[in-house]
C-alpha positions in Angstrom: 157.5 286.2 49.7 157.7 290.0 48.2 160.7 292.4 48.8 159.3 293.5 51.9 158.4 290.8 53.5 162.2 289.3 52.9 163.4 292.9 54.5 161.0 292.6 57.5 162.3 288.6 58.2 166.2 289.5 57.8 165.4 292.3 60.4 163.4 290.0 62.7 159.8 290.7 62.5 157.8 287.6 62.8 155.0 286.9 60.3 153.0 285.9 63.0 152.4 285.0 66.4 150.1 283.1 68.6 147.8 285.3 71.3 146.9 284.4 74.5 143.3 283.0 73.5 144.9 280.5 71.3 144.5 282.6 68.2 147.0 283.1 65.3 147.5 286.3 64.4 149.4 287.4 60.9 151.5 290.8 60.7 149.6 293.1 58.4 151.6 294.3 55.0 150.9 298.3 56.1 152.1 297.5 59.8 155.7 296.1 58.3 156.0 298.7 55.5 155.4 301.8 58.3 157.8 300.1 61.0 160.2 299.5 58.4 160.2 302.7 57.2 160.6 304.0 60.4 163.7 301.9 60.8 164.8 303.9 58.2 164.7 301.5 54.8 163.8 303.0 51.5 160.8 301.3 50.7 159.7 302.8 47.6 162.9 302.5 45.6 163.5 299.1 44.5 167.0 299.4 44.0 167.3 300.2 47.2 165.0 298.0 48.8 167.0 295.3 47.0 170.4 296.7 48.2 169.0 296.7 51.8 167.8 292.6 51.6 171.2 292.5 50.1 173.4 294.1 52.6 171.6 292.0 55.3 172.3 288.6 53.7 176.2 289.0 53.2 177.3 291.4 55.9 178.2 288.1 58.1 180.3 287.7 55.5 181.7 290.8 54.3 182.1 292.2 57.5 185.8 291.1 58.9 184.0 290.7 63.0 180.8 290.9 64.2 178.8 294.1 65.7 179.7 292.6 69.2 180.7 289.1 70.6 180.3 288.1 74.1 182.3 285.6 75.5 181.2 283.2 78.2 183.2 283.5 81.3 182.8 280.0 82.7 184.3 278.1 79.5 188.5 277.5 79.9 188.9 278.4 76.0 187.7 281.3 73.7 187.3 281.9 70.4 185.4 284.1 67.6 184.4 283.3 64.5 185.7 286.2 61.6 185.5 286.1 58.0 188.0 286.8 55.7 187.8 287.8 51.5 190.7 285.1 50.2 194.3 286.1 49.0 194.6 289.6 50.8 197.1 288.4 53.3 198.5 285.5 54.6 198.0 286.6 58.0 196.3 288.4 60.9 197.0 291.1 63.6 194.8 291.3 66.6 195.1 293.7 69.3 192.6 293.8 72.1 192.1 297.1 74.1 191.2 296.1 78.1 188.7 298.1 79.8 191.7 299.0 82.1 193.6 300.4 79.0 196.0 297.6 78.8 196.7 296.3 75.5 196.9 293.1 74.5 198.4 292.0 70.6 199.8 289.2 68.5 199.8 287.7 64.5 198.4 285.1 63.5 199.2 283.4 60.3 195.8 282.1 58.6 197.0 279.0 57.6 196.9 278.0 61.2 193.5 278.8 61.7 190.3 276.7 61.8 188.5 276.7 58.7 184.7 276.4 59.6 182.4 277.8 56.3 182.8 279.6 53.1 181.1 281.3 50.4 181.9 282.9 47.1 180.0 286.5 45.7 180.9 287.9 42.4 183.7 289.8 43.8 185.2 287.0 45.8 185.1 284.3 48.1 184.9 284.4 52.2 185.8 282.5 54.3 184.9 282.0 57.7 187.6 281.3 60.7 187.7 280.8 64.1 190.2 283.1 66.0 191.2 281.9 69.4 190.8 284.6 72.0 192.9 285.1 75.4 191.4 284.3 79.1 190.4 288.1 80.0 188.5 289.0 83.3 185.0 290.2 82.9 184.1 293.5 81.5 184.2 295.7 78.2 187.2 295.1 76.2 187.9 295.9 72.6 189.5 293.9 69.6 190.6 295.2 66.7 191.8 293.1 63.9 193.7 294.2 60.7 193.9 292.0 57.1 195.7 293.3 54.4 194.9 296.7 54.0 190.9 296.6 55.8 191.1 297.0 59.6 187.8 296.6 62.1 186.7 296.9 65.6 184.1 295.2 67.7 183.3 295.8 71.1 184.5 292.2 73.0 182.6 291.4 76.5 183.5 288.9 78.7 180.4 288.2 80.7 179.2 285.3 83.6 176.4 283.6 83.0 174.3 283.8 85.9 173.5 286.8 88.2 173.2 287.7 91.7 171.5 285.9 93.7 168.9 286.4 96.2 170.9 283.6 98.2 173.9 285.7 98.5 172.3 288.2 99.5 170.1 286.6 102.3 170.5 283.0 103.5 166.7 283.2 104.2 163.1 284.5 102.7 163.1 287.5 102.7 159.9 289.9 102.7 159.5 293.7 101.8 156.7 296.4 101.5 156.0 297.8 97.9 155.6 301.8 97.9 154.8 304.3 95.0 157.1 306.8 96.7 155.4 309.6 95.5 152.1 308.4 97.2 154.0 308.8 101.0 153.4 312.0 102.8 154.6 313.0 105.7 154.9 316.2 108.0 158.1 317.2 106.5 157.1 316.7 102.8 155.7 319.1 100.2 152.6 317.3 99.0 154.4 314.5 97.7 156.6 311.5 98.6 160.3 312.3 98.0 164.0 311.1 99.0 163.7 312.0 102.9 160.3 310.4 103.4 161.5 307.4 102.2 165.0 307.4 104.6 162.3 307.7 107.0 160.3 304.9 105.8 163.6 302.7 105.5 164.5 303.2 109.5 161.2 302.9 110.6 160.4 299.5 108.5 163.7 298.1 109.6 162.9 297.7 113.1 160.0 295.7 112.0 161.8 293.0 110.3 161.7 294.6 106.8 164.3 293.5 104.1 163.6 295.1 100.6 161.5 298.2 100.1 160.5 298.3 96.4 159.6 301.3 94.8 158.3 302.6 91.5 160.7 303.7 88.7 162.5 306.5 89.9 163.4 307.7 86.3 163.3 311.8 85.0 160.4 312.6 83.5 160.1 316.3 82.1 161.1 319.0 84.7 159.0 321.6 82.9 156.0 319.8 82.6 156.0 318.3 85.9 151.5 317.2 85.0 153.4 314.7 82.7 153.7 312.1 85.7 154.0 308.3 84.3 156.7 306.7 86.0 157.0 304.5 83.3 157.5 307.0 80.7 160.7 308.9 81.4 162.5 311.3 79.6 165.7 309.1 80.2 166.0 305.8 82.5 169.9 306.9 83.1 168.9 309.4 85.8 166.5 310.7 88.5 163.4 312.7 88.7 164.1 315.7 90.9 160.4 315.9 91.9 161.7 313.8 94.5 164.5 315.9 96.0 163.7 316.4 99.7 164.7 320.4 99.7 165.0 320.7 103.3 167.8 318.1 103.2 169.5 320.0 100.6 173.3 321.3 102.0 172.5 325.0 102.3 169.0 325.5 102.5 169.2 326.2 106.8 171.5 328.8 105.6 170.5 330.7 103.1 169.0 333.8 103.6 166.8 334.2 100.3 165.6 330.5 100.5 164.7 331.1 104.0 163.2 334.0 103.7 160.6 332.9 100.9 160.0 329.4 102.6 158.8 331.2 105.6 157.0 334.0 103.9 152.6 333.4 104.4 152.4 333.1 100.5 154.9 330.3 100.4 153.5 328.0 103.3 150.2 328.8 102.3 151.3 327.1 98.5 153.1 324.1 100.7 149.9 323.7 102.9 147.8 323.7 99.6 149.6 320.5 97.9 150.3 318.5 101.1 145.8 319.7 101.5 144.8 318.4 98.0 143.0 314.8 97.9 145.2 313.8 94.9 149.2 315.1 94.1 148.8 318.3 92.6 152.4 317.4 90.5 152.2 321.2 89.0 151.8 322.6 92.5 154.5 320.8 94.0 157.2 321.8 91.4 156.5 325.4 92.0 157.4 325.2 95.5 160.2 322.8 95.3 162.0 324.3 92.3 161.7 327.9 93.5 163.3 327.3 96.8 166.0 325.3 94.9 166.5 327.7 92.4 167.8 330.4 94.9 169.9 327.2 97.3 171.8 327.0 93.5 172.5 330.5 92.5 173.7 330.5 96.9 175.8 327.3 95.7 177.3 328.6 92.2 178.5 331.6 93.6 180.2 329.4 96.2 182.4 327.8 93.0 185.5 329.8 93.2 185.8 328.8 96.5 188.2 325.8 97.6 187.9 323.3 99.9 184.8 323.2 99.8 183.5 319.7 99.9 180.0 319.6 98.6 181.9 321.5 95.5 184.1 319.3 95.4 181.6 316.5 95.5 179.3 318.2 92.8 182.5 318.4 90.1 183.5 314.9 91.1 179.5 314.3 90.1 180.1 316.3 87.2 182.8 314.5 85.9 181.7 311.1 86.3 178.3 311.1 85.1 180.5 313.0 82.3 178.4 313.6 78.5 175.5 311.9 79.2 174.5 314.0 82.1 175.7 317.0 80.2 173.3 316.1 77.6 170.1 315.2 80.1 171.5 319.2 81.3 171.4 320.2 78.1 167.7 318.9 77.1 166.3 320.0 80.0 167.5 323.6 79.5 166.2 323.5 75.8 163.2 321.9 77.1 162.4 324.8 79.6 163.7 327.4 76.9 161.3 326.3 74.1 158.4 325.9 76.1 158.4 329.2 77.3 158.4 330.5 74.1 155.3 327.8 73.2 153.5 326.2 76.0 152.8 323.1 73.6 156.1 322.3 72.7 156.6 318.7 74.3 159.6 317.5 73.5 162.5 317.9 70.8 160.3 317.0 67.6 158.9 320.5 68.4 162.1 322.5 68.3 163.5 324.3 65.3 165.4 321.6 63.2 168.9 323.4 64.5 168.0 321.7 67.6 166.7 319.0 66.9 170.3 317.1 66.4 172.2 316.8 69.4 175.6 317.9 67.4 174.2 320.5 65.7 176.4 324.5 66.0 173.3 325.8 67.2 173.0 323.3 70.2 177.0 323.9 71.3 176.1 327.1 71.1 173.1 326.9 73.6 175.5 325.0 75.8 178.0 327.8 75.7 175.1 330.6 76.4 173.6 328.8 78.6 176.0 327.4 81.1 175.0 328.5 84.4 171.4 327.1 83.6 172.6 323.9 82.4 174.6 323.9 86.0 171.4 324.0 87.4 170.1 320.9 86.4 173.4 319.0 86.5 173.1 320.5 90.1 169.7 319.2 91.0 170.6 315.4 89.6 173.6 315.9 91.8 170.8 316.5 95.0 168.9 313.7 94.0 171.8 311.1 93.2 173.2 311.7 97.2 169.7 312.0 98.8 169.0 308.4 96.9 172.7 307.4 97.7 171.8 308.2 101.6 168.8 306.3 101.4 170.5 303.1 99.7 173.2 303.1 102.2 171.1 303.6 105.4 168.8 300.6 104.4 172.1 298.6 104.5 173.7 299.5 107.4 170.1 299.1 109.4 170.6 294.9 108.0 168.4 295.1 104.8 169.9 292.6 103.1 168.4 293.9 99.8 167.3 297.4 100.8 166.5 299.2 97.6 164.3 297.2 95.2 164.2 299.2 91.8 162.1 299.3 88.8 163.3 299.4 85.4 160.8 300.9 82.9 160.5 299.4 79.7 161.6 301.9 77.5 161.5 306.3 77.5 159.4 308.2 76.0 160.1 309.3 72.4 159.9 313.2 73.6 162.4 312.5 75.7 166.5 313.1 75.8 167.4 309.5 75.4 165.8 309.5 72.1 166.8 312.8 71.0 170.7 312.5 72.0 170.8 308.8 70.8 168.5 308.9 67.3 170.4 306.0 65.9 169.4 303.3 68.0 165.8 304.6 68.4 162.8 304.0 65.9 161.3 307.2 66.4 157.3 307.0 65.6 157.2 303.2 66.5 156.1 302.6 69.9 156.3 299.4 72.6 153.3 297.7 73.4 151.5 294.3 74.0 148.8 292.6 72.2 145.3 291.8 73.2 144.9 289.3 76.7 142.9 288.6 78.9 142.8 292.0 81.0 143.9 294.4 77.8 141.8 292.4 75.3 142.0 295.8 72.9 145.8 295.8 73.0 148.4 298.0 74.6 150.1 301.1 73.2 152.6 302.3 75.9 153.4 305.2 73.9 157.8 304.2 75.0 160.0 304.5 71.8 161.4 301.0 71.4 165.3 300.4 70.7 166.4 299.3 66.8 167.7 295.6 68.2 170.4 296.2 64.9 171.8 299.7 66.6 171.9 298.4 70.2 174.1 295.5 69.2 176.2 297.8 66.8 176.4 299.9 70.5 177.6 297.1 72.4 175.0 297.5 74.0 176.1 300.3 75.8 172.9 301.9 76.1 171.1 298.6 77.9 174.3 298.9 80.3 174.4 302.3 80.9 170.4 302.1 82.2 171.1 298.9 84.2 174.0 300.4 85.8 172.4 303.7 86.6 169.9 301.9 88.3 171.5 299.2 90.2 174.2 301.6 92.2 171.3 302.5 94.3 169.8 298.7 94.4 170.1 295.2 95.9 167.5 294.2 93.5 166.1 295.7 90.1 163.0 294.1 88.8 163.1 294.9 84.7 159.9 295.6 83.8 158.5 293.5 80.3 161.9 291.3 80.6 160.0 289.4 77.5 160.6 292.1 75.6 164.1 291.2 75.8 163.4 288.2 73.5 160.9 289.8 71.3 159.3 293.0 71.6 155.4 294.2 70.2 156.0 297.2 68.1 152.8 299.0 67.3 153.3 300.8 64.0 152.7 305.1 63.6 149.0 305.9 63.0 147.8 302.1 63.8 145.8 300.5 66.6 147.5 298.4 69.5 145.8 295.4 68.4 147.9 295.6 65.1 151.3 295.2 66.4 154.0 292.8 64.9 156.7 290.8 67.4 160.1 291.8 66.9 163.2 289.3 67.6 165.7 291.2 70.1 169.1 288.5 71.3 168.2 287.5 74.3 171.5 285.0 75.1 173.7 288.1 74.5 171.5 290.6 77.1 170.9 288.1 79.6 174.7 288.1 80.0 174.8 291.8 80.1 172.1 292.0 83.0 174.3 289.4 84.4 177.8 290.7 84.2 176.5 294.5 85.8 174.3 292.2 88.4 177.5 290.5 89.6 179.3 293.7 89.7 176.6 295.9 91.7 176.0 292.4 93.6 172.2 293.2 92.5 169.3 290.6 92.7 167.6 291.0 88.9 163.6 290.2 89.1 162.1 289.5 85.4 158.7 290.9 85.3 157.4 288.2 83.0 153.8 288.6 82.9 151.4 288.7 79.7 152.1 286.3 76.6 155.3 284.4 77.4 156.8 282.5 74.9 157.4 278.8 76.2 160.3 278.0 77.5 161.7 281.4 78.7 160.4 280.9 82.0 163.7 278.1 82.1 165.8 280.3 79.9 165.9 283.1 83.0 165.9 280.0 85.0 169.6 279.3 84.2 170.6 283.0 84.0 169.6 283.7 87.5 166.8 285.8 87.1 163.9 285.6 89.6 160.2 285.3 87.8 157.8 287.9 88.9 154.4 285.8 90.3 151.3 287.5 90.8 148.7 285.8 92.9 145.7 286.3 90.6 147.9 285.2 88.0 149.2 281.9 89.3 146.4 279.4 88.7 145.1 276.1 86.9 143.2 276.7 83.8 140.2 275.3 86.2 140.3 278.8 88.0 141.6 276.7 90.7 144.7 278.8 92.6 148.5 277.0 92.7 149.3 275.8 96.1 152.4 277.6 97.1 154.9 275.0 96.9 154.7 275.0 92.9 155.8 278.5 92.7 159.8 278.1 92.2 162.0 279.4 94.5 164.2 281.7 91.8 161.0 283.9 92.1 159.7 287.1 93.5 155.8 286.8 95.1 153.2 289.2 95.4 149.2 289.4 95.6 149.3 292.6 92.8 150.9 294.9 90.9 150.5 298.7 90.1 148.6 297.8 86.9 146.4 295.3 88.5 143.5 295.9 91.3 144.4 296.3 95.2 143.4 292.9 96.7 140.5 294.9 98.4 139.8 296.4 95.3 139.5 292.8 93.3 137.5 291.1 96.4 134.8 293.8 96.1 134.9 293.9 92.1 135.9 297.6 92.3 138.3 296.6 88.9 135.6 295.8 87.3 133.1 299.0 87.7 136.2 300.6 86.4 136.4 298.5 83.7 132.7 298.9 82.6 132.8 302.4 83.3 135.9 303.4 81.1 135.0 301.0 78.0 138.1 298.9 78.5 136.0 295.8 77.0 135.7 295.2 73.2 132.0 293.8 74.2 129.6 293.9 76.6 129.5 289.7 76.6 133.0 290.1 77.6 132.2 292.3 80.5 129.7 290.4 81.6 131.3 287.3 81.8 134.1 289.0 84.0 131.5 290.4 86.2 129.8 286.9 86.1 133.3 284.8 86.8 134.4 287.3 90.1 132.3 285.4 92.6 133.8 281.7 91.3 137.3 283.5 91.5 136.5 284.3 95.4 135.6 281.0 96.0 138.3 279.9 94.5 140.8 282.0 97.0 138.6 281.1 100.1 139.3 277.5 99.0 142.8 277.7 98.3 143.6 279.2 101.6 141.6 277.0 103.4 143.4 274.3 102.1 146.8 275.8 103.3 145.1 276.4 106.9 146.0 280.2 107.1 142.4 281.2 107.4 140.1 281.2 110.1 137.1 280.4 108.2 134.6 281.6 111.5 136.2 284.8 109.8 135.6 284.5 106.1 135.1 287.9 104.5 131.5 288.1 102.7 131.2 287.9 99.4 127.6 288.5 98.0 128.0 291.6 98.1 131.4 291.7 98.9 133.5 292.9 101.6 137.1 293.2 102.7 138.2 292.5 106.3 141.5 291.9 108.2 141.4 288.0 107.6 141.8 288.2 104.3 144.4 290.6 104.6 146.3 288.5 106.8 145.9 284.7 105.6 146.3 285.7 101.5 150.4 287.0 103.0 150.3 284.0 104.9 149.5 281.8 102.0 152.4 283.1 100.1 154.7 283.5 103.1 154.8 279.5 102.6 155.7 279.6 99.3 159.8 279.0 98.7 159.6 282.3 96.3 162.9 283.9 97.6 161.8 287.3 98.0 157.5 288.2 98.9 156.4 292.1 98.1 153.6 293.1 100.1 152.4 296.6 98.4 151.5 299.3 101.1 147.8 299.8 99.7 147.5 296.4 100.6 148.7 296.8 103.9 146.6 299.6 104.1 143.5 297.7 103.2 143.0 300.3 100.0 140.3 299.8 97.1 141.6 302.0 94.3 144.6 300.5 92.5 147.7 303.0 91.5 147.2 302.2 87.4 144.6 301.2 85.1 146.6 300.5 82.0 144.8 302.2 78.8 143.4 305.0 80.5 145.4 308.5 81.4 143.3 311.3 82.6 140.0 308.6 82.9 141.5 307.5 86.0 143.6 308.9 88.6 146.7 307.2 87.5 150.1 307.7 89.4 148.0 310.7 91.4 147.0 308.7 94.8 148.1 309.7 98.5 148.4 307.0 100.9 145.5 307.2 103.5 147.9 307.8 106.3 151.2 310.0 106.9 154.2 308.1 107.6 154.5 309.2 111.0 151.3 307.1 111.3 151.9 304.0 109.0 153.9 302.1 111.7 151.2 302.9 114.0 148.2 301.1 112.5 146.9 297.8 113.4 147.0 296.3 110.0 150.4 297.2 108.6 151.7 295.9 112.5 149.7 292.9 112.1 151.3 292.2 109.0 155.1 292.8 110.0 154.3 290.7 112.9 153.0 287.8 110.9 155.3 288.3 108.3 158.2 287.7 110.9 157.0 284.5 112.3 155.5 283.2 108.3 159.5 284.6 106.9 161.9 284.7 110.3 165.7 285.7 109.3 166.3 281.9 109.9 169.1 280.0 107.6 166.9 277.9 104.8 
């Protein structure tokens, strides 16, 4: 094994890994030395290559505590193991920090301790101890320990070991309806689906039984460049995407004379009747009407700010100061964002700004901040709309008996343009990206394009960035499905400059997270749903088993390896159900093949046997279903759809929810373009402007939704199939 190669395994790259066709693949040399490299190492020096390997290997034992430890809040006794250099003291001190600011401190004489390993370097010998620890309640605490004249810190989390679950939310199944929520329209909204449409799909879905309405990341994605339109490639996954801001709902726009006056003006409705017209969201279109209006509502509001007693004011500052420097520095980006595009249309993102800018800390940044206060207001203000339009939303669903309500996604990872990258470059591997590696429906590979998080950094963090997104996302939420949860374990970095299918697996410490996404779970009393599809390693599906996290199953997904589909009952019941996803065809669109055409169409297969074979298996796979639900006796075979050629119709609808209904799955998902009966499915995964990704309407308004047969037939079988009974 060469330098390298010892760097890459002491980091946690794998060597190899084993694909979903039963291959083994190896990690090539160039894919290690440019990931590594982009981690920062010094590859070409051999000193400091050498120092690096070096460094690795003893810091367990030169370093007096670890980056973080996480104790388990179940066990009746604590303790941590630290590592001391011999004869520097003959005791301790320990102090520990609360995250309530009380403080907690003692000696301890070294003698007393438990003596569990030691080693011995050239300029001494260690020796590792365990400390005992006090009973503390869950949380973020700190501990700080001082030994002869070194003194060290590490962040000290007391965390449960299993999260909120679905049966304290609900003492039944429960079912929901799946929206992209910028697909709704309505009469209201401005060619898109935004904050008000979805209040209004909340109350009208409750009276039809409805208990979770899940929805598509809801992260910020690039104000100024509103054509950049990925939900799962935000800017930051702290926040919210203002796109979605209902302006009409916003305090002062009845009132305000300027905002009024332009909104009512011919050339204004005439822009609002052209994106609510357009066959797919014009994104571009709908920022320029949104933001104008709530450009003029904030200069109305900012000049309102000398003003007591004013209680949206007072509401914004208390915003203000909560969401504290990490909304001052989404403010911040966004203002430089704007700022630097207007002086060059093509400048996406930080790596594009004069180096002065480029570092967060930098003179020339605090002085942007100072310069450029009122327009940094202005974005704080519009995350301030959004957080109490989403706020409104959440609590409505509640108090109309949802026991979930809000189901949220949690992408991945951001995008390396974005400002969690730029404000945070330590923990980031900047030029790497997140992908997946070749299966059965991506047999090229995946590239997402998201910057993944150095594993090293976040624990050195405390993980503060993983809690900060979870958090952000589950004050809204009853349930949070994290999207790749494998990644968790180990991630697929795809190196810069190579091809998707050359990624290497990277070890991230699962134990430790799992108790993270439990302790903020248990504390936002928030159902966690592990998106667990792809190459999963075996055993994790018992691993978030035992932390309480539900699996994600995907109809198409959950069969024999005869073709043959599961019977319900052997889906567990710690799961979430659902015919499709967003990156996977409609069930309409995979009855009639339409994935497929799109498939051919766009390349997306290595070779043309491959396609074929696809095209050749569809009609076996229909079969398949027809059988499988036949068996279950929730179709009316009189009624069975054709298949040669294929066609949808409402008994296939109907008797594939019915089949899953039966399953004990806690929670079923029924997306509304199946509801709807649609063809097209929201994502093809690989393609951007090849496909209308992210871009699709729904075929109806929401004033009509709850007024066609198919979405009623649904709720009504739904009802009787899932009834708010105790299980």
């Amino acid at each position: 094994m060469n330098l390298i190669e010892q760097l890459a395994e002491l980091v946690g790259f794998h060597s190899k890994y084993n694909d979903s066709f039963g291959r083994e693949v190896f990690a090539k040399d160039e894919a290690r030395h440019s990931l590594l490299t982009a981690m920062g190492y010094q590859l070409d020096d051999q000193v400091a290559l050498q120092n690096s390997i070096t460094q690795l290997q003893q810091q367990a034992w030169r370093n007096i505590l670890p980056s973080v430890h996480i104790a388990k809040l179940e066990q009746t006794a604590h303790q941590l193991s630290i590592s001391l250099q011999a004869g520097l003291s003959s005791s301790i001190t320990w102090s520990i920090t609360t995250e309530n600011d009380e403080r907690l401190q003692g000696e301890q004489q070294i003698s007393e301790l438990v003596q569990v390993d030691q080693t011995s370097f050239s300029d001494g010998t260690f020796i590792k101890y365990h400390l005992p620890l006090p009973h503390l309640d869950q949380g973020y605490h700190e501990l700080t320990i001082v030994y002869g004249d070194n003194s060290q810190s590490c962040p000290l989390i007391y965390a449960p070991k299993t999260c909120y679950s679905p049966e304290e939310a609900a003492n039944y199944k429960i079912w929901g309806l799946a929206a992209q929520l910028y697909s709704l329209h309505s009469e209201n909204s401005w060619g898109m689906g935004d904050f008000g449409d979805l209040k209004h799909l909340i109350e009208k879905s409750a009276k039809r039984g409805v208990s979770a309405i899940g929805l598509n990341p809801l992260h910020p994605l690039y104000q100024n460049n509103p054509a950049h339109r990925s939900p799962y490639s935000p800017t930051s996954r702290c926040f919210l995407n203002t796109l979605y801001i209902d302006v009409t709902k916003a305090p002062n726009f009845s009132e305000n004379k300027a905002a009024q006056s332009l909104f009512n003006s011919d050339d204004f409705q005439a822009k609002i009747a052209h994106a609510k017209q357009t066959e797919l969201i014009d994104y571009p279109a709908v920022a320029d009407v949104k933001f104008q209006i709530l450009a003029l509502l904030f200069q109305d509001f900012y000049l309102e700010s000398g003003k007591e007693n004013n209680k949206e004011l007072i509401e914004f500052n208390d915003f203000k100061q909560e969401r504290g420097q990490d909304l001052l520095r989404l403010a911040t980006f966004e203002a430089l964002y704007e700022h630097f595009r207007a002086k060059d249309f093509n400048a996406y993102g930080w790596a594009h700004w004069p180096a002065e800018y480029q570092d967060i800390n930098s003179g020339a940044v605090k002085r942007f901040q100072q310069d450029n206060i009122e327009r940094i207001n202005y974005f704080i203000y519009l995350q301030w709309l959004a957080h109490r339009q989403l706020t409104d939303a959440s609590k409505t669903a509640k108090a109309l008996g949802m026991p979930v309500g809000l189901y949220l996604d949690l992408a991945v990872g951001c995008d390396g343009s974005g400002v969690d990258v730029w404000s945070d470059k330590d923990v980031y591997v900047s030029g790497a990206a997140v992908g997946a590696p070749p299966d059965a429906l991506n047999t090229l590979g995946q590239d997402w394009g998201l910057t993944p998080i150095n594993p090293v950094a976040l624990q050195k963090q405390g993980y503060q960035p993983l809690v900060k997104a979870l958090r952000s996302n589950m004050q809204y939420a009853g349930a949070l499905r994290i999207d790749h949860i494998i990644g968790l374990m180990r991630q697929y970095w795809v190196a810069p400059g190579m091809k998707a299918d050359e990624g290497i697996f990277i070890t991230f410490p699962l134990e430790d997270i799992l108790r993270i996404i439990a302790l903020e779970s248990r504390r936002c009393e928030c159902v966690v749903i592990g998106e667990d599809l792809g190459t999963v390693p075996e055993g994790f599906g018992e691993i978030m088993q035992a932390a309480g996290l539900l699996s994600y199953k995907v109809l198409f997904f959950e069969r024999w390896e005869s073709g043959l589909f599961q019977r319900p009952e052997h889906y567990p019941a710690l799961s979430m159900v659902t015919v499709s996803t967003h990156d996977l065809p409609t069930l309409a669109g995979w009855w009639t093949g339409r994935d497929l055409q799109w498939r051919q169409e766009l390349n997306l297969y290595p070779n043309e046997e491959m396609g074929q074979a696809d095209r050749n298996s569809r009609g076996g796979d229909r079969d398949h279903l027809i059988a499988a639900l036949n068996d279950m006796q929730v179709i009316n075979m009189d009624n069975v759809p054709e298949s040669a050629p294929a066609k949808m119709n409402r008994e296939l609808t109907l008797s594939v929810q019915k089949f899953l209904a039966k399953a004990p799955s806690r929670i079923q998902l029924i997306p509304l373009e199946d509801t709807l009966e649609c063809v097209e499915q929201v994502n093809i995964p690989g393609t951007i402007e090849e496909h209308p990704n992210w871009l699709q309407k729904l075929p109806v308004t929401l004033e009509q939704l709850w007024q066609t047969d198919s979405v009623n037939e649904l709720a009504d079988l739904m009802n009787e199939a899932r009834p708010k009974v105790s299980i």
